[in-house]
N, C-alpha and C positions, 0 to 999 in steps of 0.2 A: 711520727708514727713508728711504733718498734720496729713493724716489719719490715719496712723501708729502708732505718737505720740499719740492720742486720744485713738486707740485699746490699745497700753502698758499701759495707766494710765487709766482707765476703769481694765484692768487686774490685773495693782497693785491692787486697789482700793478691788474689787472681792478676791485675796490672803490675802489682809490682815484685814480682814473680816470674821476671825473664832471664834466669839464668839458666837454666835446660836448652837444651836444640833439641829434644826427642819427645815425645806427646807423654809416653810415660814416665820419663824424668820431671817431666812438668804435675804432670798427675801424682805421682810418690812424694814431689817436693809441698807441693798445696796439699795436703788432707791432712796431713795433722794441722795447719793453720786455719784451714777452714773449718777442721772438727773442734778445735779450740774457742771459736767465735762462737760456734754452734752452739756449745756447753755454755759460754758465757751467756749469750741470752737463755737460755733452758733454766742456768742457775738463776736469772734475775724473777722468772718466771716463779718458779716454784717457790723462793723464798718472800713471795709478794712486794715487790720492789718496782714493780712497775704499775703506773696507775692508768685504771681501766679506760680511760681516752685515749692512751698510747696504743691501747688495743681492738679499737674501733675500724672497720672496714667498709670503705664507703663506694657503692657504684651506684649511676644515674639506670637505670631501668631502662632496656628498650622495647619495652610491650606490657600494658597491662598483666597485674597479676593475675587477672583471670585465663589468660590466654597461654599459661606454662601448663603445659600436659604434664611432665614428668618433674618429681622429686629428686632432679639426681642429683643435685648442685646444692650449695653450701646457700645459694641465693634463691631458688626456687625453694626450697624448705621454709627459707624465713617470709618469703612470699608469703607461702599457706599457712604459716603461724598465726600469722597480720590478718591472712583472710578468716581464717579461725574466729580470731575475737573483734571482727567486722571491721578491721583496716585496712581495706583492701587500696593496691599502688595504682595509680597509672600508669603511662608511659609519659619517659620523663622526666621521671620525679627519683629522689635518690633515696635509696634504701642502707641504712644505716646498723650495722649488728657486728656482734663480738661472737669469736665460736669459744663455746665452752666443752661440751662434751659428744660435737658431731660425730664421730666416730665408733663412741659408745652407741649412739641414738638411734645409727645404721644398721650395726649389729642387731638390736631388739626388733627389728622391721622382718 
């Protein structure tokens, strides 16, 4: 999974990164490396180089989709989408979705 990939090497990056004694020498020395991975996955993103299973987000449910009151989350959205066109989850069961444009989505609400 991209995301995953992106967290371990960001975490490498962070581990092998102990040359500072001071929190902000360490902070000045990591952000341009970290901001460089960042842009690396960004550019794979935008020039379509990545295939949409790499971009798949998967959590098991812990309660009926009927029983999430609020839309605040990237997973109760997709909940109510499913219940929408009568696919509603149990508990238990794993919910499977790519975000594409949640942020735009929020804004229109």
């Amino acid at each position: 999974m991209l995301f995953s990939t992106f967290r371990q090497e960001i975490l490498e990056v962070m581990s092998n990164d102990k040359g500072k004694d001071d929190n902000i020498g360490v902070v000045k020395a990591l952000k341009p490396k970290v901001s460089g991975a960042f842009q690396k996955y960004i550019q794979l993103l935008k020039q379509g180089k990545v295939p949409i299973e790499e971009l798949v987000f998967t959590k098991r449910i812990p309660k009926n989709s009927n029983e999430y009151q609020k839309r605040s989350t990237v997973e109760s959205n997709s909940m109510h989408l499913l219940d929408i066109e009568g696919r509603s989850l149990k508990a238990g069961e794993i919910l499977k979705y790519v975000i594409t444009d949640y942020y735009e989505t929020q804004s229109k609400k």
